[in-house]
The first five atom37 places (N, CA, C, CB, O) and aatype in JSON, in Angstrom:
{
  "aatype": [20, 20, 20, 20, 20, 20, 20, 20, 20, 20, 20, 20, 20, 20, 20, 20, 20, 20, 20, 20, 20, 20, 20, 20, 20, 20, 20, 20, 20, 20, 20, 20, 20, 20, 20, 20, 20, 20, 20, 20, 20, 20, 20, 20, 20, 20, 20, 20, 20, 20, 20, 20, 20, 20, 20, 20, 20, 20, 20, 20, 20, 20, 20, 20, 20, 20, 20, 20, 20, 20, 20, 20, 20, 20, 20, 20, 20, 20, 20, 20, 20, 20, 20, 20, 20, 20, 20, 20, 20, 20, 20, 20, 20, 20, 20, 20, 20, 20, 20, 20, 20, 20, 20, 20, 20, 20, 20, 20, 20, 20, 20, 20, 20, 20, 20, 20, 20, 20, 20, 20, 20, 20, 20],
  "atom_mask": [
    [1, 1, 1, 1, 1],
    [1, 1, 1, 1, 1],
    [1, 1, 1, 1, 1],
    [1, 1, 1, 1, 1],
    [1, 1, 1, 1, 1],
    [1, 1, 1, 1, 1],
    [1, 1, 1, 1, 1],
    [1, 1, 1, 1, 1],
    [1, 1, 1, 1, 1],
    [1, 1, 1, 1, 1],
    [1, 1, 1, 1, 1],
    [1, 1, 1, 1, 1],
    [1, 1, 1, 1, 1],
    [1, 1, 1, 1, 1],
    [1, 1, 1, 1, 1],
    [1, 1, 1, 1, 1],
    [1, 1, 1, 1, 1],
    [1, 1, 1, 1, 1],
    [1, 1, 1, 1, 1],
    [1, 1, 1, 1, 1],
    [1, 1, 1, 1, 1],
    [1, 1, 1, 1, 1],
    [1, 1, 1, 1, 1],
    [1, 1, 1, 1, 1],
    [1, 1, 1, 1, 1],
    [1, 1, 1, 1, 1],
    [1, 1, 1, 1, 1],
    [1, 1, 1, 1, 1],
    [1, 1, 1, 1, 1],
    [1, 1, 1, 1, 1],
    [1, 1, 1, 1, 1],
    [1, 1, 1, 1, 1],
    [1, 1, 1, 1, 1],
    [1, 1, 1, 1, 1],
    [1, 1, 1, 1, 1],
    [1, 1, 1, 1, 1],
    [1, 1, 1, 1, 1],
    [1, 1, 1, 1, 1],
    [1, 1, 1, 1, 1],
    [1, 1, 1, 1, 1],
    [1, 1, 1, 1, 1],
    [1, 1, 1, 1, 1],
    [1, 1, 1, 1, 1],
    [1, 1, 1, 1, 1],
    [1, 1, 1, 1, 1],
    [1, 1, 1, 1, 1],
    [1, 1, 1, 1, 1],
    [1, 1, 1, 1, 1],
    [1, 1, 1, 1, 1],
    [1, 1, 1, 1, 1],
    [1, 1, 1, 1, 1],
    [1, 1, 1, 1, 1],
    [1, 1, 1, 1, 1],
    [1, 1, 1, 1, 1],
    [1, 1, 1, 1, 1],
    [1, 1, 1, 1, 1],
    [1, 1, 1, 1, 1],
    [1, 1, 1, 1, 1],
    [1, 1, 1, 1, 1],
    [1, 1, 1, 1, 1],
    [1, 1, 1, 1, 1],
    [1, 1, 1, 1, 1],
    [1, 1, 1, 1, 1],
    [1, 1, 1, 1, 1],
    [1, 1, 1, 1, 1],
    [1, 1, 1, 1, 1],
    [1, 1, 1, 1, 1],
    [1, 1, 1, 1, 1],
    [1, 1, 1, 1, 1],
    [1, 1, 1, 1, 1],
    [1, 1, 1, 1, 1],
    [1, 1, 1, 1, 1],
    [1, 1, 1, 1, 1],
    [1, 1, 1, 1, 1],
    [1, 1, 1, 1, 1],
    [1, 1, 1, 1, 1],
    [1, 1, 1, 1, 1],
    [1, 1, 1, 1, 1],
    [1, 1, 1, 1, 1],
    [1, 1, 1, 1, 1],
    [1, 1, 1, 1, 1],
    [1, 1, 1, 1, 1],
    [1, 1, 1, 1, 1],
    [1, 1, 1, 1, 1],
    [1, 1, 1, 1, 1],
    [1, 1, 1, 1, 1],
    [1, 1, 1, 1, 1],
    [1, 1, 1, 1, 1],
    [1, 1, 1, 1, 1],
    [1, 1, 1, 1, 1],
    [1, 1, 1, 1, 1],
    [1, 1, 1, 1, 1],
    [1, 1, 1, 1, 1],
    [1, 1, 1, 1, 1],
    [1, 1, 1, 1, 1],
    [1, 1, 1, 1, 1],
    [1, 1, 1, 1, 1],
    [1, 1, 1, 1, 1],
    [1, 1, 1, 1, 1],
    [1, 1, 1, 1, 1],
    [1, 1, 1, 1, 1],
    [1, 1, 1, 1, 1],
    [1, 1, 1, 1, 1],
    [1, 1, 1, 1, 1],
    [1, 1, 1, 1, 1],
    [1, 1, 1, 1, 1],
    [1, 1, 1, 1, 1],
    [1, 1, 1, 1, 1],
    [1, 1, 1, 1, 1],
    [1, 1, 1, 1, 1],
    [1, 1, 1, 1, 1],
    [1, 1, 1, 1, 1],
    [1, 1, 1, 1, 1],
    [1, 1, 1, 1, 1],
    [1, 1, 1, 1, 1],
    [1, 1, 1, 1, 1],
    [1, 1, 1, 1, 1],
    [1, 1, 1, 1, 1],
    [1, 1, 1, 1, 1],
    [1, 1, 1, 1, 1],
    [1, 1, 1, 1, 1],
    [1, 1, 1, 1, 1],
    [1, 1, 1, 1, 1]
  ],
  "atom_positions": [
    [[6.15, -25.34, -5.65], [5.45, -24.62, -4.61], [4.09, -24.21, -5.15], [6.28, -23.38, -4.12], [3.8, -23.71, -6.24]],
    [[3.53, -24.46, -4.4], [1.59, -24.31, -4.96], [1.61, -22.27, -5.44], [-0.13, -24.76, -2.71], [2.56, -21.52, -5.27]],
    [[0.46, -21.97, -5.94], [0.43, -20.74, -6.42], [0.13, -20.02, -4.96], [-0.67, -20.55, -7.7], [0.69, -18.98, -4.61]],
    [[-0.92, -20.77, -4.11], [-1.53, -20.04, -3.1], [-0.12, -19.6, -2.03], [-2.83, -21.07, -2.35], [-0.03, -18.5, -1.48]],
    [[0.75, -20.55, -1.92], [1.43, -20.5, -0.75], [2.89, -19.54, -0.78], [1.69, -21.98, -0.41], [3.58, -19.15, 0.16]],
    [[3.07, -19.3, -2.49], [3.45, -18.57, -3.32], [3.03, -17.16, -2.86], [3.01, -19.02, -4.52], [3.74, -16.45, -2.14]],
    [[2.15, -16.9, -3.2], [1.62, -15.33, -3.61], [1.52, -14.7, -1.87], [-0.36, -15.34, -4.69], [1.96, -13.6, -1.54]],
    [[0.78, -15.77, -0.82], [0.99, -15.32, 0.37], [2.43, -14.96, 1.17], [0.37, -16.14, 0.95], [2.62, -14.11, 2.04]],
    [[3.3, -15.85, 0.58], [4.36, -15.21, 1.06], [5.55, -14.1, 0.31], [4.91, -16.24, 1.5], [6.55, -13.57, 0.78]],
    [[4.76, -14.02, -1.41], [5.33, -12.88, -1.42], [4.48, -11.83, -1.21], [5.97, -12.72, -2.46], [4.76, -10.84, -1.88]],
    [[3.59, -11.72, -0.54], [2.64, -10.78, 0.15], [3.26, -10.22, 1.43], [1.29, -11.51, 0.5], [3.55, -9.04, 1.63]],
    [[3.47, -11.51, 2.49], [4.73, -11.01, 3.27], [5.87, -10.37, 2.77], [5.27, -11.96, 3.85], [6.02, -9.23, 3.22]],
    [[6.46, -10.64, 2.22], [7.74, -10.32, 1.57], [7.58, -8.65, 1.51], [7.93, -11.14, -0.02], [8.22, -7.81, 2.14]],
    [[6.59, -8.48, 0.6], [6.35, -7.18, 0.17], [5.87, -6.21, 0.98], [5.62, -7.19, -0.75], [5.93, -4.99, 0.9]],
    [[5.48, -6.79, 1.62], [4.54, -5.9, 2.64], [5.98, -5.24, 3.7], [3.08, -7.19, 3.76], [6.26, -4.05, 3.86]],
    [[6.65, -6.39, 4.24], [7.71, -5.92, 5.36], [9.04, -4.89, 3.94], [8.65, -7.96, 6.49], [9.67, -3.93, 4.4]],
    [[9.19, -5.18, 2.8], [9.69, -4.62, 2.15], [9.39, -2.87, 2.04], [9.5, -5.4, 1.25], [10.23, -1.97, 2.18]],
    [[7.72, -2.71, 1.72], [6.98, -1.47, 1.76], [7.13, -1.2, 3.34], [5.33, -1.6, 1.15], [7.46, -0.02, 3.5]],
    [[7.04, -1.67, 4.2], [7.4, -0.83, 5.49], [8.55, -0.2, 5.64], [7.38, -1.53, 6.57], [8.54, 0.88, 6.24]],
    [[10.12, -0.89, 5.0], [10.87, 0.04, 4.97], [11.0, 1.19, 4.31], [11.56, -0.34, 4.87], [11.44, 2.3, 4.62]],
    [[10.43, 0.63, 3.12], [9.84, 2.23, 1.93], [9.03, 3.03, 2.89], [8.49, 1.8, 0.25], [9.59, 4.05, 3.3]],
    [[8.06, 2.83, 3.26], [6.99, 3.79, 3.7], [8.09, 4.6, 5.26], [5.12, 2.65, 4.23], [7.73, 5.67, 5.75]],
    [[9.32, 3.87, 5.77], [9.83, 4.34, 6.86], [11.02, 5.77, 6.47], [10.5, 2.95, 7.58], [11.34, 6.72, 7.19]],
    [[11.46, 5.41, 5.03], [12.35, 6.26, 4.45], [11.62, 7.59, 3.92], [13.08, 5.51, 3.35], [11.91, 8.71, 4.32]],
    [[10.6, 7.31, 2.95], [9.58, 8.49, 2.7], [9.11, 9.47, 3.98], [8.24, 7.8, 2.15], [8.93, 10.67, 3.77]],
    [[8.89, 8.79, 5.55], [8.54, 9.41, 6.1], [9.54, 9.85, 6.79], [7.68, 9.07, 6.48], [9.02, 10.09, 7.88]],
    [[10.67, 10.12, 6.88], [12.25, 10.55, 6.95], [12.18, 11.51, 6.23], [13.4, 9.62, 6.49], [12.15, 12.65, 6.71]],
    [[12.13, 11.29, 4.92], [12.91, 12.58, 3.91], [11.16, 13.33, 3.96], [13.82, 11.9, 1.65], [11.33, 14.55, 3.96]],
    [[10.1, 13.1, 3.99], [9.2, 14.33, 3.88], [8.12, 14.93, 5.25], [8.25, 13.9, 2.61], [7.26, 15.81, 5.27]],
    [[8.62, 14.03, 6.31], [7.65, 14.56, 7.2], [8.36, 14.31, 8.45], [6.21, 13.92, 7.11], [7.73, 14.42, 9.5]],
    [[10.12, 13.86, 8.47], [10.85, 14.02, 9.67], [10.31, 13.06, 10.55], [10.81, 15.38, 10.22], [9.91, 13.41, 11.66]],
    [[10.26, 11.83, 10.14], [9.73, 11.05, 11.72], [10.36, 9.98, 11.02], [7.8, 10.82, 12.38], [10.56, 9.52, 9.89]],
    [[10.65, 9.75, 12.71], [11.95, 8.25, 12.56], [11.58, 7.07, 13.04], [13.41, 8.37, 13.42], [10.72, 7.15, 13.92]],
    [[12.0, 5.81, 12.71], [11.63, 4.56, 13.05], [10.17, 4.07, 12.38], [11.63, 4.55, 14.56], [9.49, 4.87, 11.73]],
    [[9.8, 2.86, 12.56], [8.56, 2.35, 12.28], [7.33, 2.42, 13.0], [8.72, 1.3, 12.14], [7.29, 1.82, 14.07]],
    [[6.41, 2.99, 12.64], [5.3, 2.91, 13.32], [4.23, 1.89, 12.75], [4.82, 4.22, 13.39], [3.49, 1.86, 11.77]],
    [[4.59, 0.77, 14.25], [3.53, 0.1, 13.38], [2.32, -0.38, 13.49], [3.86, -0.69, 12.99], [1.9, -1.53, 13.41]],
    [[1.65, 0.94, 13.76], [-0.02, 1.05, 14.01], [-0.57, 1.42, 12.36], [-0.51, 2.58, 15.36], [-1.63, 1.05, 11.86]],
    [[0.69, 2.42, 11.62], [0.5, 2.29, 10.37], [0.65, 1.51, 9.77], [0.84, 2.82, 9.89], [-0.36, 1.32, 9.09]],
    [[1.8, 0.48, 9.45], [1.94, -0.35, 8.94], [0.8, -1.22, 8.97], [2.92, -0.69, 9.27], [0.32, -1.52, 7.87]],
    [[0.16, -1.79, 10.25], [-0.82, -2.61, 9.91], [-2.23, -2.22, 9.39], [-0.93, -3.26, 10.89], [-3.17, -2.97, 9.15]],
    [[-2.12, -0.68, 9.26], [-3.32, -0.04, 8.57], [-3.23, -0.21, 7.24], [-3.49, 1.38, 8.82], [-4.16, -0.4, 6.46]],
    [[-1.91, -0.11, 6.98], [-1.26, 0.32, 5.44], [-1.64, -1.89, 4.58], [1.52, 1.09, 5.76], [-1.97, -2.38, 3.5]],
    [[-1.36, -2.29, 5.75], [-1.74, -4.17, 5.36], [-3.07, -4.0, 5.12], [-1.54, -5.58, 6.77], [-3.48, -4.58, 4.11]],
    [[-3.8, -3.41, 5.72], [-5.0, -3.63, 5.64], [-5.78, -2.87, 4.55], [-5.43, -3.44, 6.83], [-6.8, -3.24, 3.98]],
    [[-5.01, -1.6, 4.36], [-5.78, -0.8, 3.11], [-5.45, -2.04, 1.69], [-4.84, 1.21, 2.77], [-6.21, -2.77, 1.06]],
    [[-4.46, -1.89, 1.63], [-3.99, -2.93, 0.46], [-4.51, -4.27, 0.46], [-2.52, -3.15, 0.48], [-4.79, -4.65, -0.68]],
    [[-4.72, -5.03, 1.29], [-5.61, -6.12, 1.21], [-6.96, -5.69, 0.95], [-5.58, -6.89, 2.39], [-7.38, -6.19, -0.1]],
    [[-7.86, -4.86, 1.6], [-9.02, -4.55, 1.49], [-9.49, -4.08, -0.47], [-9.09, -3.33, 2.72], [-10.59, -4.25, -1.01]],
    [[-8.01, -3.38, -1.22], [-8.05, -2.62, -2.17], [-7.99, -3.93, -3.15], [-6.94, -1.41, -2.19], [-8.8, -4.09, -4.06]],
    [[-6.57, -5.18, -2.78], [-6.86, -5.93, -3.42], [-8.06, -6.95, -3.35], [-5.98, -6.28, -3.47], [-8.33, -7.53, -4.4]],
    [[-8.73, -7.19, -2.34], [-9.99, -7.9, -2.79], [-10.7, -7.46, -3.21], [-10.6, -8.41, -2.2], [-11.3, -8.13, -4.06]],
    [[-11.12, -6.15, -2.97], [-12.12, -5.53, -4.13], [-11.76, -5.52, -5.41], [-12.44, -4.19, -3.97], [-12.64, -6.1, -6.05]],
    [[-10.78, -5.1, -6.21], [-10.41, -5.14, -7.03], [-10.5, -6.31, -7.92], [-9.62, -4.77, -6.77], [-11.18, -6.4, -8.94]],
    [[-9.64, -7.27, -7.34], [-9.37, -8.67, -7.56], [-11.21, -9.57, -7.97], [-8.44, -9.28, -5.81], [-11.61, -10.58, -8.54]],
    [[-11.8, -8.38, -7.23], [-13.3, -9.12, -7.46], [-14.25, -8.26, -8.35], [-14.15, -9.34, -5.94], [-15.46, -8.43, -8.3]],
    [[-13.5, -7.08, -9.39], [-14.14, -6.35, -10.5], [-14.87, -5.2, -9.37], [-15.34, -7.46, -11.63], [-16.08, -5.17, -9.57]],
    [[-14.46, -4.28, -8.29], [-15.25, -4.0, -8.02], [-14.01, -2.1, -7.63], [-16.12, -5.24, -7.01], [-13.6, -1.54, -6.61]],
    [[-13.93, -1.9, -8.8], [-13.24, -0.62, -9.15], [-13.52, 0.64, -8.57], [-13.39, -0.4, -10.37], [-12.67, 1.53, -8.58]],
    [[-14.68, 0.78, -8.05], [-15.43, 1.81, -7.38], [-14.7, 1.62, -5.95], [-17.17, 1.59, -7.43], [-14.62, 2.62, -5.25]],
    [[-14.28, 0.63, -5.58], [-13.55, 0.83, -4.06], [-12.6, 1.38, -3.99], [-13.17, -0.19, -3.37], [-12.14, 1.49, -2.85]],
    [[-11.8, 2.03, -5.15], [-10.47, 2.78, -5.12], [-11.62, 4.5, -4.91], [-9.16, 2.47, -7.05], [-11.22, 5.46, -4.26]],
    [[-12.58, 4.46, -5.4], [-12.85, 5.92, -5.01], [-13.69, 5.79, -3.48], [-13.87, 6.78, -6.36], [-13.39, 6.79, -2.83]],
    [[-14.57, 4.97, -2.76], [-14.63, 5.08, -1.72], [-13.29, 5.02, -0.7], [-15.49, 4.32, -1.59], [-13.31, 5.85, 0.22]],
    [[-12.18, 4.15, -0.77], [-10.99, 3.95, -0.48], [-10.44, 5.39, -0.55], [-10.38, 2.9, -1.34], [-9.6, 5.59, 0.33]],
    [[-10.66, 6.42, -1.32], [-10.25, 7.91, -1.48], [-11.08, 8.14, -0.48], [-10.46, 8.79, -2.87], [-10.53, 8.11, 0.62]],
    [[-12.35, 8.4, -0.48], [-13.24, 9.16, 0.24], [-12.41, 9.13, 1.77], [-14.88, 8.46, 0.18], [-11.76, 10.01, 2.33]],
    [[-12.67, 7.98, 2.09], [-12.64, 7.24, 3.58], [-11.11, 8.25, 3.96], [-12.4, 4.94, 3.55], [-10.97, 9.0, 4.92]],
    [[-10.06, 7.96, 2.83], [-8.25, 8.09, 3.24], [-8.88, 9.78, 3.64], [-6.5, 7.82, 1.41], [-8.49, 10.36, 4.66]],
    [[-9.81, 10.36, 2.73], [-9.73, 12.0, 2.75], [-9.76, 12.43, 4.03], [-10.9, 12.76, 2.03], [-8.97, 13.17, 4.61]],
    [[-11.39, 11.54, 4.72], [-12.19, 12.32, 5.87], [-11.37, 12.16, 7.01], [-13.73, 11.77, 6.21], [-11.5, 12.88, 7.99]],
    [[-10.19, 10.88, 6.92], [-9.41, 10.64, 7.99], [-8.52, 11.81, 8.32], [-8.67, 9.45, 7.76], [-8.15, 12.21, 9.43]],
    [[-8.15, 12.44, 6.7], [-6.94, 13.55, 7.29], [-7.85, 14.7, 7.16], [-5.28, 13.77, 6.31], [-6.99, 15.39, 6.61]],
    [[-8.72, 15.38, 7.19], [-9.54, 16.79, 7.57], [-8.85, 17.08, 8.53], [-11.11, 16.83, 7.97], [-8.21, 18.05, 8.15]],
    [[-8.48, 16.78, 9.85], [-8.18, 18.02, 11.01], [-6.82, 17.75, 11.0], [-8.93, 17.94, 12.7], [-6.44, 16.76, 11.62]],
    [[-5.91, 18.51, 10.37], [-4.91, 18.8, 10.84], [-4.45, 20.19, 10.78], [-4.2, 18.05, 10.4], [-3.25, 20.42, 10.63]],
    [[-5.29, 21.12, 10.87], [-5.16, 22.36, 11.09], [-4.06, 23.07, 12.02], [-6.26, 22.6, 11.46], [-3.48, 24.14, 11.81]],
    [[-3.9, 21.98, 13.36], [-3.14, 23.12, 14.73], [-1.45, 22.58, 13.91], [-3.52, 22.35, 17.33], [-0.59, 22.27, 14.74]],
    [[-1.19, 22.51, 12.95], [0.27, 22.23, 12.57], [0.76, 23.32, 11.67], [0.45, 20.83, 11.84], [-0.08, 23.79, 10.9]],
    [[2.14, 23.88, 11.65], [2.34, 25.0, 10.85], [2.45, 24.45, 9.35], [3.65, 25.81, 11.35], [2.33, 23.27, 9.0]],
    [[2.65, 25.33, 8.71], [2.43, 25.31, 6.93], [3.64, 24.55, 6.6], [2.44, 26.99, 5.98], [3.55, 23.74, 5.68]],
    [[4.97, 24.71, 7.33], [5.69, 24.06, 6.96], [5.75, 22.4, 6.93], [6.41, 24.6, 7.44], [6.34, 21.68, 6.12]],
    [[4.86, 21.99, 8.22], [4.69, 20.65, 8.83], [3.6, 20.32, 8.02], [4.43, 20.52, 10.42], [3.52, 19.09, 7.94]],
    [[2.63, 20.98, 7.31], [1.39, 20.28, 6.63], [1.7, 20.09, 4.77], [-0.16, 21.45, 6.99], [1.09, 19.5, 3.89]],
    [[3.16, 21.07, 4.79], [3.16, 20.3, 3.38], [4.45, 19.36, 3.04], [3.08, 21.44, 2.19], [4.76, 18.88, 1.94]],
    [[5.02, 19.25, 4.12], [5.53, 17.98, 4.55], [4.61, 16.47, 4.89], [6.19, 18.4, 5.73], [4.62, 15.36, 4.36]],
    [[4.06, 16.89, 5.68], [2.67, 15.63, 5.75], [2.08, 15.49, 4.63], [1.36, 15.93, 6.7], [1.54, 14.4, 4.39]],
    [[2.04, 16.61, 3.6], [0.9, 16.18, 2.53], [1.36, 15.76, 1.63], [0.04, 17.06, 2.02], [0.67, 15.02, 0.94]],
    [[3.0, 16.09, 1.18], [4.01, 15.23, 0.73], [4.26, 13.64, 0.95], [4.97, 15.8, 1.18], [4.68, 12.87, 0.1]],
    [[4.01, 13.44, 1.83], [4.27, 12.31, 2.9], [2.71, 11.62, 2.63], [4.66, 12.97, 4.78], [2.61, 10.48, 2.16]],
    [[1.92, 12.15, 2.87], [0.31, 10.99, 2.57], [-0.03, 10.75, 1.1], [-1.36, 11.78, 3.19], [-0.43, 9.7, 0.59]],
    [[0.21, 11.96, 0.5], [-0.05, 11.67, -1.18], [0.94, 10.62, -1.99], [0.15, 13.16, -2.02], [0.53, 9.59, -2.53]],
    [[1.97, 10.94, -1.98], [3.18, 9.86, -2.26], [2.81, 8.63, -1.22], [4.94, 10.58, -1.88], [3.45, 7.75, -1.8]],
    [[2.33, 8.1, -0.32], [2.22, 7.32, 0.32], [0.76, 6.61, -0.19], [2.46, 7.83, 1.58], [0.69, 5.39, -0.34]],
    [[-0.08, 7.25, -0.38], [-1.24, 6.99, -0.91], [-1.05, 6.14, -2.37], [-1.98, 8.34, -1.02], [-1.49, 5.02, -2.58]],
    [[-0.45, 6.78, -3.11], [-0.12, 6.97, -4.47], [0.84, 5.28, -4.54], [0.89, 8.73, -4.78], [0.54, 4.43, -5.37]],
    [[1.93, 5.09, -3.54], [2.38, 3.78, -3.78], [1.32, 2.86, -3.27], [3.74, 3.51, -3.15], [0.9, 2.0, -4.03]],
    [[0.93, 2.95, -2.23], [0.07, 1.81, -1.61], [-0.89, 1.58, -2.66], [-0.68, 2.15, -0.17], [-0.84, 0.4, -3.0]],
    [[-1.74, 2.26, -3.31], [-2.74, 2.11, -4.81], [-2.35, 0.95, -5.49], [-2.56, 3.38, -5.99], [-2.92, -0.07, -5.88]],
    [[-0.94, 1.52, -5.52], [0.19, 1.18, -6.97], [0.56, -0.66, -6.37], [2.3, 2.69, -6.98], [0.46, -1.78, -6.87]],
    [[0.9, -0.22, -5.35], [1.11, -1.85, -4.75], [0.0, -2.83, -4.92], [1.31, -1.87, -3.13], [0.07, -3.97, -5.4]],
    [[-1.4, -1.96, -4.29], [-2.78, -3.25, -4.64], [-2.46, -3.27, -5.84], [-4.62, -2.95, -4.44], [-1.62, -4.06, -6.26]],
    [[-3.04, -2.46, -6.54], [-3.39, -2.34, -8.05], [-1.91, -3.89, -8.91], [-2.95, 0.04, -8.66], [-2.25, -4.7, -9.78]],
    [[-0.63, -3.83, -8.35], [0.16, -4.41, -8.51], [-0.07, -5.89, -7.77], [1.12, -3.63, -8.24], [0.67, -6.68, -8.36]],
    [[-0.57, -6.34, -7.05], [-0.8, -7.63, -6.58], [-2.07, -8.14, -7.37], [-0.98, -7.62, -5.0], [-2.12, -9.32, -7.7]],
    [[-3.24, -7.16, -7.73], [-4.21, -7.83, -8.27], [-3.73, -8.33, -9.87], [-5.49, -6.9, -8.17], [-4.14, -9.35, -10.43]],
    [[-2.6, -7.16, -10.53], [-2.62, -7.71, -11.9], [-1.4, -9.16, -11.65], [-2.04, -6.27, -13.21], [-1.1, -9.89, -12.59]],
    [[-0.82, -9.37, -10.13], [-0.12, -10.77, -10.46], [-0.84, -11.8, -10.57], [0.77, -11.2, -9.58], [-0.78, -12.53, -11.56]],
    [[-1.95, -12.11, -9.14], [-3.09, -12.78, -8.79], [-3.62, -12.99, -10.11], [-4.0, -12.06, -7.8], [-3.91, -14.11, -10.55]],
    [[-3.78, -11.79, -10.82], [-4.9, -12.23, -12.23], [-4.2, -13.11, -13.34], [-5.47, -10.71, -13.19], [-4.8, -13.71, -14.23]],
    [[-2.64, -13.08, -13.1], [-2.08, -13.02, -14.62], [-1.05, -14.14, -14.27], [-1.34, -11.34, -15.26], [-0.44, -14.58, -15.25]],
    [[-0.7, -14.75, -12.88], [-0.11, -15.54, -12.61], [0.25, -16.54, -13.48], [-0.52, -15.81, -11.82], [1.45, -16.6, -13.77]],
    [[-0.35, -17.15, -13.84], [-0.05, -18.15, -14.63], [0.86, -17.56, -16.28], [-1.59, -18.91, -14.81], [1.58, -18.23, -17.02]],
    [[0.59, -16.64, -16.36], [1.41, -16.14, -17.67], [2.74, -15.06, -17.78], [0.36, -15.48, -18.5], [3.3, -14.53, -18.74]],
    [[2.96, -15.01, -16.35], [4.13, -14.66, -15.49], [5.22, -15.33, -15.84], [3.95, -14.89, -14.13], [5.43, -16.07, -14.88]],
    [[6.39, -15.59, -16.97], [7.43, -16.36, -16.88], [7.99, -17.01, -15.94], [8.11, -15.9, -17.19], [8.05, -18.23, -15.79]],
    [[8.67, -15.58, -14.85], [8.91, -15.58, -13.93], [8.52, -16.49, -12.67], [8.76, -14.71, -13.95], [9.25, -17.31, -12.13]],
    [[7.24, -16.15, -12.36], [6.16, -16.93, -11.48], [6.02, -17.92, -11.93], [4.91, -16.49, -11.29], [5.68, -18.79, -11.13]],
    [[6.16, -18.31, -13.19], [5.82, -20.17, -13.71], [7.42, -21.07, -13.03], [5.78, -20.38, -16.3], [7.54, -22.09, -12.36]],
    [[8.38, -20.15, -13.58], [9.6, -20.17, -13.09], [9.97, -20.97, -12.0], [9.89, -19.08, -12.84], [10.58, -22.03, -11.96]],
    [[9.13, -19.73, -10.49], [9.54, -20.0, -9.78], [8.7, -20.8, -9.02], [10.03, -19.19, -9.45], [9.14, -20.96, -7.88]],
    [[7.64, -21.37, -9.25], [6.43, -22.29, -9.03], [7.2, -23.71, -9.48], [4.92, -21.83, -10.07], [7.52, -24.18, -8.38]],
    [[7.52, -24.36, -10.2], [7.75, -25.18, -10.09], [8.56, -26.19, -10.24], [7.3, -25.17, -10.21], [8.26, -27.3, -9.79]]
  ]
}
């Protein structure tokens, strides 16, 4: 199996995998049930966006990538204290894997070829 056709579908893989993660986290810390998937395809898109920058030496997009995640959550003021450190539980841990996930696809992309595993299962 070619590397490209490889890595895209464990991109799928992972991605519908992290939606059930990201569906359980938001269960146990911020009480909301089922999939939402207006996030999910935000959450595809932060991580793609994080791995091409990355993937292209360009490290400074994990702190604009902060900036941007910050200014989005500013107003959530009309929610009680109990509901905002549940949410903040819920975005930081959520933040914190999605990073972890780019940051984790760019070092396969980079290192592919010296992947046992991935040589393994390539060919």
């Amino acid at each position: 199996m070619p590397k490209t056709i490889f890595l895209i579908l464990a991109f799928l893989l992972s991605e519908i995998l992290i939606a059930f993660i990201f569906a359980i986290i938001a269960q146990l810390f911020y009480h909301k049930i089922g999939f939402d998937f207006k996030s999910i395809f935000k959450g595809i898109m932060e991580r793609l966006f994080l791995f091409i920058a990355l993937s292209n030496g360009y490290s400074q997009a994990l702190t604009f990538f902060s900036a941007l995640k910050l200014a989005t959550r500013l107003k959530h003021n009309d929610q009680t204290t109990q509901d905002m450190e549940g949410f903040n539980d819920y975005y930081l841990l959520g933040n914190l894997l999605s990073v972890a996930v780019a940051i984790a696809y760019v070092y396969i992309y980079q290192h592919f070829d010296n992947i046992w595993l991935l040589k393994v299962l390539t060919s």
